[in-house]
FIKEPA-50511 format. One record per residue (C-alpha): x, y, z. Coordinates in Angstrom, 3 decimals, always signed. Layout:
% FIKEPA-50511
atom east = X	north = Y	up = Z
...
This chain:
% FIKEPA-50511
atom east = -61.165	north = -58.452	up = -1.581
atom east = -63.030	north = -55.828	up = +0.658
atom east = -63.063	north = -52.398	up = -0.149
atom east = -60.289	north = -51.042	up = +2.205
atom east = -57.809	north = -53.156	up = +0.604
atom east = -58.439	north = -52.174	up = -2.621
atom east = -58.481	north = -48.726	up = -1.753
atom east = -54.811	north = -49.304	up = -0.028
atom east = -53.681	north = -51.350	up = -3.101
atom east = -54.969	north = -48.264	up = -5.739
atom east = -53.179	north = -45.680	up = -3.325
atom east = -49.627	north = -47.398	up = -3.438
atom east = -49.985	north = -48.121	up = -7.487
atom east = -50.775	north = -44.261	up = -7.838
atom east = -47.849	north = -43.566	up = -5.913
atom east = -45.798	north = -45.510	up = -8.092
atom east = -46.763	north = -44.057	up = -11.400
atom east = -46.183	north = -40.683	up = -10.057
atom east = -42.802	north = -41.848	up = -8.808
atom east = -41.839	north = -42.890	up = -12.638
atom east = -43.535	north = -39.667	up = -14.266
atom east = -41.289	north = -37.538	up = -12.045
atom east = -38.207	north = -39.127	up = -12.078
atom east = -36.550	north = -38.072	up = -15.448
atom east = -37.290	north = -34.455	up = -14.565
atom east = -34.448	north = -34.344	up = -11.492
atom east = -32.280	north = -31.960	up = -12.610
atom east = -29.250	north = -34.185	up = -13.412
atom east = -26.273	north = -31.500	up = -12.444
atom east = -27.797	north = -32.414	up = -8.663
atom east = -27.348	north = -35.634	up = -9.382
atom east = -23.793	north = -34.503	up = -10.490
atom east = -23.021	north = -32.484	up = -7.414
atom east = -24.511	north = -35.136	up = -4.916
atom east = -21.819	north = -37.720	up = -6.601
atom east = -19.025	north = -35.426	up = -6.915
atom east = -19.814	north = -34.199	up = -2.849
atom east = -19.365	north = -37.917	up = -1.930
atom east = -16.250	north = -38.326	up = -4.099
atom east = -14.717	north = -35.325	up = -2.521
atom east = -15.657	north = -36.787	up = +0.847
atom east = -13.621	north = -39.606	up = +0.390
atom east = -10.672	north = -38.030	up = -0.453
atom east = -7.558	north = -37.362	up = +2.331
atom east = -6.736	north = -34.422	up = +4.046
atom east = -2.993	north = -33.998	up = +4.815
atom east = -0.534	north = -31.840	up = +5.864
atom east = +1.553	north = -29.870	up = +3.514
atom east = +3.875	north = -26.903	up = +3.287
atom east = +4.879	north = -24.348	up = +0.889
atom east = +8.794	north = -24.322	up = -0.456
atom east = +9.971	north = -20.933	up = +0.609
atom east = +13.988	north = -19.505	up = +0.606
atom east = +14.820	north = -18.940	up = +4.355
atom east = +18.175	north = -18.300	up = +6.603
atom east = +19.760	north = -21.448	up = +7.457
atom east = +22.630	north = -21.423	up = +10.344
atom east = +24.409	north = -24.310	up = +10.027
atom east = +25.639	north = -24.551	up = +13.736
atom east = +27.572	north = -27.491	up = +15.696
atom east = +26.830	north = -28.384	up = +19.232
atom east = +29.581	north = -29.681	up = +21.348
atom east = +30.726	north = -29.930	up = +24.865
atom east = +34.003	north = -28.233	up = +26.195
atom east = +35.977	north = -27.313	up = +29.500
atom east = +36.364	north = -23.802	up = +30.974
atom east = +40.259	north = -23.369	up = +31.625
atom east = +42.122	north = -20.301	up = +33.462
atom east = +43.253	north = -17.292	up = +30.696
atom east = +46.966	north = -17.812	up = +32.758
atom east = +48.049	north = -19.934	up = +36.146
atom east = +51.141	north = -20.645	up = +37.724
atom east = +51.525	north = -22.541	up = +41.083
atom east = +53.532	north = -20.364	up = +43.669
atom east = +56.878	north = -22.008	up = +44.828
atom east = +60.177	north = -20.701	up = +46.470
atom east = +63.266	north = -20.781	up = +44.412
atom east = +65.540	north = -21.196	up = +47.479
atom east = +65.036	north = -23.012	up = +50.971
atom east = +63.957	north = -21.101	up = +53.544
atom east = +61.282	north = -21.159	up = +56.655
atom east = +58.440	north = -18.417	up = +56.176
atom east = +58.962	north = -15.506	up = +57.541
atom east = +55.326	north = -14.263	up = +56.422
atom east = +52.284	north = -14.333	up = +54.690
atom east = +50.934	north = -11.600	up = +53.005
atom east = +47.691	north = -12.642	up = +51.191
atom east = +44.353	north = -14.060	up = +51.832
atom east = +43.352	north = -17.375	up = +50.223
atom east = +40.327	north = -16.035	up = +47.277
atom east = +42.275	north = -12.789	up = +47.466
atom east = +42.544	north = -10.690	up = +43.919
atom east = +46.110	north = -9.694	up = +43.848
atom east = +48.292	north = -7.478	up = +41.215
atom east = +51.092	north = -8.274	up = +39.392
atom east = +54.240	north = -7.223	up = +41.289
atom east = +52.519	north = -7.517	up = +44.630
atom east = +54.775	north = -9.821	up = +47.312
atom east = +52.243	north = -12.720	up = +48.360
atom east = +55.176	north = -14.468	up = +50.611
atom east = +58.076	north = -13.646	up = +52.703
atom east = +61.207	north = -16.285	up = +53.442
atom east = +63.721	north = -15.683	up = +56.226
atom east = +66.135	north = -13.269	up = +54.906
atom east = +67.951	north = -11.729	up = +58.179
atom east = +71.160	north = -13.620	up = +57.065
atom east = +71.387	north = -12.139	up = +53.295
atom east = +70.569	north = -8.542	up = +54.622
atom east = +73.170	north = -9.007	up = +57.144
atom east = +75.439	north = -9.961	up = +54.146
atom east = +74.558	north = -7.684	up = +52.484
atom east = +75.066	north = -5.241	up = +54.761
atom east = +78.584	north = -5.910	up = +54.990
atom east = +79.143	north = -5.479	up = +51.271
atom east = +77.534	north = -2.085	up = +51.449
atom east = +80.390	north = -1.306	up = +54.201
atom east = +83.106	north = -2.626	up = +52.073
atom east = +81.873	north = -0.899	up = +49.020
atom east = +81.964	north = +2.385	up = +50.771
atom east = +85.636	north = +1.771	up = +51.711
atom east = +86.480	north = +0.675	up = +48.207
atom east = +85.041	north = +3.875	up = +46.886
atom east = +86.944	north = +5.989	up = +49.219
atom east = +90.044	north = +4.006	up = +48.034
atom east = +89.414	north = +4.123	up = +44.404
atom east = +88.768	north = +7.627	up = +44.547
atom east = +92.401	north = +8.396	up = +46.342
atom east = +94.404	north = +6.353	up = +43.978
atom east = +92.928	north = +8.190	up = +41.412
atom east = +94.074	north = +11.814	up = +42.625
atom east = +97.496	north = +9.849	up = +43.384
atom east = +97.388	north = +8.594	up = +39.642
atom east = +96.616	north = +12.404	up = +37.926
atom east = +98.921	north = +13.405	up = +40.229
atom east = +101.679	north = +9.990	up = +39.104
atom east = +102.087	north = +9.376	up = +42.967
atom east = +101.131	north = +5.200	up = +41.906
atom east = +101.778	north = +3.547	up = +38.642
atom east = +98.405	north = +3.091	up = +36.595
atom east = +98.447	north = -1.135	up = +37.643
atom east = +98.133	north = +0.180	up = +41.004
atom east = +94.918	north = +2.626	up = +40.396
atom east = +93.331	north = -0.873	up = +38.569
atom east = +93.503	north = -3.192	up = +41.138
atom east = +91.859	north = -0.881	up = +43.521
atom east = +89.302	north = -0.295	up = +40.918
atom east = +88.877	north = -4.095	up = +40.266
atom east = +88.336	north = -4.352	up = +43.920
atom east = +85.168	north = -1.704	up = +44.131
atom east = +83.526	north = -3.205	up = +40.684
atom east = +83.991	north = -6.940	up = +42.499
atom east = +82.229	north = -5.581	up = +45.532
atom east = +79.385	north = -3.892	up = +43.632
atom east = +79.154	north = -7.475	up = +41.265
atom east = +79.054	north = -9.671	up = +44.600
atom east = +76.139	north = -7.031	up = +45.815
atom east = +73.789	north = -7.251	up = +42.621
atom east = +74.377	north = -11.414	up = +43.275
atom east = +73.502	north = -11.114	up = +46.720
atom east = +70.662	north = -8.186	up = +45.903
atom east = +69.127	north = -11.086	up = +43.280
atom east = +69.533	north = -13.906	up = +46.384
atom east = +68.128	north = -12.006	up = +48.008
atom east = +64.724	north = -11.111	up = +45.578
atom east = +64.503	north = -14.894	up = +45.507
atom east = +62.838	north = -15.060	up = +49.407
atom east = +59.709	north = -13.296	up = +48.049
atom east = +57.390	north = -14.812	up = +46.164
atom east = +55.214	north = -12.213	up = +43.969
atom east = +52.541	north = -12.234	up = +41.527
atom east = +53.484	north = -12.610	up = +38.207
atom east = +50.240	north = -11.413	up = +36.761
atom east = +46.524	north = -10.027	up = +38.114
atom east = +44.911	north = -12.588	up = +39.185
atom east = +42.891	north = -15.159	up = +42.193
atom east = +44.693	north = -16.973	up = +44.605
atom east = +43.619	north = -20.303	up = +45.629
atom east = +43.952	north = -21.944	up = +48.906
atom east = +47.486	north = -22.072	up = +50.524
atom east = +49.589	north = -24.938	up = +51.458
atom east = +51.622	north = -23.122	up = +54.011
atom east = +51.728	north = -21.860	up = +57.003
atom east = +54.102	north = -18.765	up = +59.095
atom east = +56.747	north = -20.745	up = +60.567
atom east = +56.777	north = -23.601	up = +58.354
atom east = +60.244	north = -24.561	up = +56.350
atom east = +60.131	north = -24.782	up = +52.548
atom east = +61.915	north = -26.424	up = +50.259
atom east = +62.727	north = -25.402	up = +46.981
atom east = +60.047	north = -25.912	up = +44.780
atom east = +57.138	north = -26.818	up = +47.071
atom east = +54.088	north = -25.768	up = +46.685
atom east = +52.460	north = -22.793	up = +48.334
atom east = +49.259	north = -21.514	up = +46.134
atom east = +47.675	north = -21.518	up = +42.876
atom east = +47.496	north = -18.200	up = +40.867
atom east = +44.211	north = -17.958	up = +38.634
atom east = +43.539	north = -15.263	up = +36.376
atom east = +39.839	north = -15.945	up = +35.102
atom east = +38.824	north = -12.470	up = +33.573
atom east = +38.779	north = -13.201	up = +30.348
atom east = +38.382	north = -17.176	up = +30.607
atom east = +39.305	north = -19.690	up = +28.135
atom east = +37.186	north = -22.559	up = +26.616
atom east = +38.636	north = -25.637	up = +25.169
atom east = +36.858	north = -27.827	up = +22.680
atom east = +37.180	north = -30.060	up = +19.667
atom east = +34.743	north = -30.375	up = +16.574
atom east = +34.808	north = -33.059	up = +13.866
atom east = +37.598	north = -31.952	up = +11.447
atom east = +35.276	north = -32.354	up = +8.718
atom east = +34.204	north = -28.618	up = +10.087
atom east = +37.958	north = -27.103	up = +9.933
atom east = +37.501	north = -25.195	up = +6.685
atom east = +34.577	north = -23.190	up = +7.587
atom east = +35.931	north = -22.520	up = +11.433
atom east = +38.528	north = -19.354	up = +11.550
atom east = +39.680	north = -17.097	up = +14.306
atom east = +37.348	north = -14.291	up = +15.558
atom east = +34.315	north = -16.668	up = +14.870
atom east = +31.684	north = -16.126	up = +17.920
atom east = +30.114	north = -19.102	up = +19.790
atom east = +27.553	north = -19.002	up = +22.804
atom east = +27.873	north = -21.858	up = +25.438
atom east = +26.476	north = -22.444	up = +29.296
atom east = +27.123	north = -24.223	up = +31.784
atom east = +25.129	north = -26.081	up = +34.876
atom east = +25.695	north = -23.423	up = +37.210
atom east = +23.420	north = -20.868	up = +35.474
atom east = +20.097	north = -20.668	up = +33.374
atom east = +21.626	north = -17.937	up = +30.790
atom east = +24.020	north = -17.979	up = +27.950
atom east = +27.493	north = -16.809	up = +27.487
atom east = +29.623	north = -15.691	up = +24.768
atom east = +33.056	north = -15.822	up = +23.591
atom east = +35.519	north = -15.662	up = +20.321
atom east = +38.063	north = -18.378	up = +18.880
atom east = +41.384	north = -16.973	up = +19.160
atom east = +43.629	north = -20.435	up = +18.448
atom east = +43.278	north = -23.700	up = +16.360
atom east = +45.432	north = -26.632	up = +17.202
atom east = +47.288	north = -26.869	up = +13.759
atom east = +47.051	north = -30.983	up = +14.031
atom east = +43.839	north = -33.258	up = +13.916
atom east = +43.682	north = -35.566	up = +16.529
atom east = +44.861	north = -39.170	up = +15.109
atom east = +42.324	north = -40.953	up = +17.213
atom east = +39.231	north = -38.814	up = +17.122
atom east = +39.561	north = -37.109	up = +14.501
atom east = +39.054	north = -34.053	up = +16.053
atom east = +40.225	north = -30.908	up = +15.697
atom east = +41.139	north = -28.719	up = +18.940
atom east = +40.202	north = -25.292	up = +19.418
atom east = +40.109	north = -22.301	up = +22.111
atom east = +37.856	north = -19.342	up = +22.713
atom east = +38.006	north = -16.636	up = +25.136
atom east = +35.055	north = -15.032	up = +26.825
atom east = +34.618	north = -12.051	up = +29.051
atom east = +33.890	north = -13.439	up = +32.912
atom east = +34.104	north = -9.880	up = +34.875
atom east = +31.535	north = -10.658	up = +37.666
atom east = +33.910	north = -14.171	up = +38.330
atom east = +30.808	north = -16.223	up = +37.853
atom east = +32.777	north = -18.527	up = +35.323
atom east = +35.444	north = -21.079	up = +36.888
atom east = +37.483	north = -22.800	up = +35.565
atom east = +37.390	north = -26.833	up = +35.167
atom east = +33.786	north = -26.153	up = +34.798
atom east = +31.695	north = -28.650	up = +32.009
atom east = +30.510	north = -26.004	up = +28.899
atom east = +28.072	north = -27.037	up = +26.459
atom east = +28.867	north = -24.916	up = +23.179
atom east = +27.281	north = -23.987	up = +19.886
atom east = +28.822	north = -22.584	up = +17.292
atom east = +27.627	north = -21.438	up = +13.656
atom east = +30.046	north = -22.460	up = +11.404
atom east = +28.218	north = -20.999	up = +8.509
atom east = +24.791	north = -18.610	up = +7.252
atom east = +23.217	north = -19.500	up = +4.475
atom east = +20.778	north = -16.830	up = +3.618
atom east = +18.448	north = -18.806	up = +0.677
atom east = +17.998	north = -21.818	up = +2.134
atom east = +15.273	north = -24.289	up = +1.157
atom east = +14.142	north = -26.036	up = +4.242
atom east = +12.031	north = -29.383	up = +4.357
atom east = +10.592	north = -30.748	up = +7.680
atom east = +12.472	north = -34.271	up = +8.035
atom east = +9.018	north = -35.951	up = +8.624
atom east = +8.126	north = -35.361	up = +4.479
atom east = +11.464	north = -36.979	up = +3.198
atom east = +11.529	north = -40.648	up = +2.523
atom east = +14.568	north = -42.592	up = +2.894
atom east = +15.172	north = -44.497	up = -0.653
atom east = +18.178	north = -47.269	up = -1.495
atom east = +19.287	north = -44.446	up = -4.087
atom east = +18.842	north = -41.284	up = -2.073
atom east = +15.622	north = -39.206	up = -1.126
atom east = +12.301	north = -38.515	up = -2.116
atom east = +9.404	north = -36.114	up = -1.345
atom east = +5.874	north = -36.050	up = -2.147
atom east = +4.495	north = -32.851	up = -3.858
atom east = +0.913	north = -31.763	up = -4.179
atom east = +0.299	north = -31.091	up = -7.612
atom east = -3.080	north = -30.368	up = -9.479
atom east = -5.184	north = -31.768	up = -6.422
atom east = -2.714	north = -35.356	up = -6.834
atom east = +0.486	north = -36.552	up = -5.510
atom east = +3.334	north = -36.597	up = -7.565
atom east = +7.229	north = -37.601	up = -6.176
atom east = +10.239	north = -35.997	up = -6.843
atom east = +13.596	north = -37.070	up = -6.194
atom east = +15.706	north = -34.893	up = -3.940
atom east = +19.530	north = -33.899	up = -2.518
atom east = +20.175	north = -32.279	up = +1.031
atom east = +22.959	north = -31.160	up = +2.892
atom east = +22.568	north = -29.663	up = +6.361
atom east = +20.006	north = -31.325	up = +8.960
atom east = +18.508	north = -29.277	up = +12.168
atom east = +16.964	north = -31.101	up = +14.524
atom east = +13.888	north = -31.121	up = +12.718
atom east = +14.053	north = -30.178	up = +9.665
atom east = +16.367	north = -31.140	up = +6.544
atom east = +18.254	north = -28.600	up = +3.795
atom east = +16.937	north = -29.700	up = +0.406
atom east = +19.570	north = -28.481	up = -2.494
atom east = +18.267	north = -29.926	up = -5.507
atom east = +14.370	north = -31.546	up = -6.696
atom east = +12.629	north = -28.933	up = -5.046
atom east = +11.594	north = -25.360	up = -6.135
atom east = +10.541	north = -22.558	up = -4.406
atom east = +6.616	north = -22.592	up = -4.555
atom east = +7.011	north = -26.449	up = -4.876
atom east = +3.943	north = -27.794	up = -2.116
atom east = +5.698	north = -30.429	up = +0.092
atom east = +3.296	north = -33.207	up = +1.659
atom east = +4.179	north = -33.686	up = +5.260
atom east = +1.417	north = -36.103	up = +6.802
atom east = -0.106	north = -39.363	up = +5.538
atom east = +2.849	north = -40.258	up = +3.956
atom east = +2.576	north = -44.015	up = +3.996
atom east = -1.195	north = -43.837	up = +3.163
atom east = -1.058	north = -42.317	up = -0.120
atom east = +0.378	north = -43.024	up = -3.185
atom east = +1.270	north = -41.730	up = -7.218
atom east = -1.439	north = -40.040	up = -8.664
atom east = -3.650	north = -39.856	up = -5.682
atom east = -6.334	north = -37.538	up = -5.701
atom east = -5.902	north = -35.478	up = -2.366
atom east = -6.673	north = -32.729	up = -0.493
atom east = -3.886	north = -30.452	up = +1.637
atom east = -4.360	north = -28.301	up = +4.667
atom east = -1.048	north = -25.788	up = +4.072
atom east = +1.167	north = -25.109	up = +7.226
């Protein structure tokens, strides 16, 4: 063996001996720390919120149909060929306002007559009665003549009300739709010559799940839209259908919402919501932490740096988030991630929500 190895070969042993001298003085809380940093490191990081009371608004969403607040469809009562029109179709018209005229040159001329005939029978009536104060005619006489003037004022109030029946009017405020007639044209009785809409306010039918129909009452407010415009709307319930619907099990309902600019019509498609109730304490889960059990629900909590379960009971679910109201506290720390990778008395750390 040459000198250089043995120099090598005395460097390496030296380096050993100094290695074992050494060794028992490490400080053994860094050996502690060193094991406890890579235990720590191994551990999972998940997702977890804080139980907290909030306000819950338990709220329904449906669809419904927008309906006129009144409409009638405008027909004649008698026969009779138009003598005019007196509206524009889309017109807003008032109530009392005549929309059409029928031919009534015959009744006036009747009518007419009868005025003549009443004049004579008042001139009449009013002689026999001087003759009666005066006993120039027996009192029989002085009735007939008066029987004849109340007959002629009877047969013109009949003809008067024939007469009312060749103009059609508007029975209430409202929009008329397009017209079916024409001037000239002959009418029977009956046929149709416009729709009346009044659409200020409108209405809004709609049926929820009966299931609903003790927390739903009259004056309860609902928003709803519809495809036309990018904004809400909002109206009252003013009627409930006293009868659940055999078949869906439905119940029906109607609302009534202000539409003064006309931008509402009706037979338009509404989609509704409508709170049914406020709860004002609350305790709120997200739906992604609760795990669907053959007896119920569960949660994991994060307890003492481990995972514990606790068995829960809900009510009302958002869309993504569930009611919890009973196996939670407020404080309690819900895990919300990881949930199939961890398991009782798991050792884990939480980043809190």
């Amino acid at each position: 063996m040459n000198k250089t190895t043995k120099n090598i070969l005395y460097t390496i042993v030296a380096i050993i001996v100094i290695a074992l001298i050494a060794y028992p003085k490490i400080p053994k809380n860094e050996t502690v720390a060193a094991e406890s940093d890579s235990k720590e490191a191994t551990k999972l990081t998940l997702d977890a919120v804080v139980v907290k009371k909030e306000k819950l608004e338990n709220q329904v969403n449906v669809t419904g149909t927008l309906l006129a607040d009144e409409s009638v469809m405008l027909n004649p009562e008698v026969a009779g060929k138009v003598q005019e029109v007196l509206f524009d179709e889309g017109q807003y018209v008032h109530k009392g306002e005549t929309l059409l005229k029928l031919n009534d040159s015959e009744i006036l001329a009747e009518l007419e007559k009868l005025q003549y005939t009443k004049e004579l029978n008042e001139n009449n009536e009013y002689r026999q009665k001087q003759l009666l104060e005066r006993e120039g005619i027996s009192q029989a006489e002085y009735e007939t003549t008066q029987t004849a003037l109340k007959t002629t004022i009877a047969d013109i109030k009949m003809l008067q009300s024939r007469l009312n029946k060749h103009y059609i009017k508007a029975p209430f405020d409202g929009v008329i739709g397009l017209r079916d007639v024409s001037e000239g044209s002959y009418l029977s009785v009956g046929q149709r010559v416009a729709v009346l809409y009044k659409i200020n306010p409108i209405k809004l039918e709609f049926m929820i799940p009966s299931k609903y129909i003790r927390l739903v009452n009259k004056g309860d407010k609902l928003s709803f839209s519809v495809d036309a415009y990018e904004e809400n709307f909002y109206g009252e319930i003013y009627a409930i259908e006293p009868q659940i619907d055999p078949e869906t099990r439905s119940i029906r309902l109607r609302a009534k919402a202000n539409n003064p600019e006309g931008k509402l019509y009706p037979g338009q498609f509404a989609r509704i919501t409508l709170i049914l109730e406020t709860i004002p304490d609350a305790i709120m889960v997200p739906t992604e932490a609760v795990i669907p059990e053959l007896n119920g629900k569960k949660v994991y909590k994060y307890v003492d740096g481990k995972v514990e379960s606790t068995q829960i009971t809900s009510n009302i679910r958002t869309e993504n988030r569930l009611q919890v109201t009973s196996g939670l506290n407020v404080g309690d720390t819900v895990i919300t991630s990881g949930i199939l990778q961890i398991g009782l008395g798991m050792e884990v750390n939480v980043n809190i929500k």
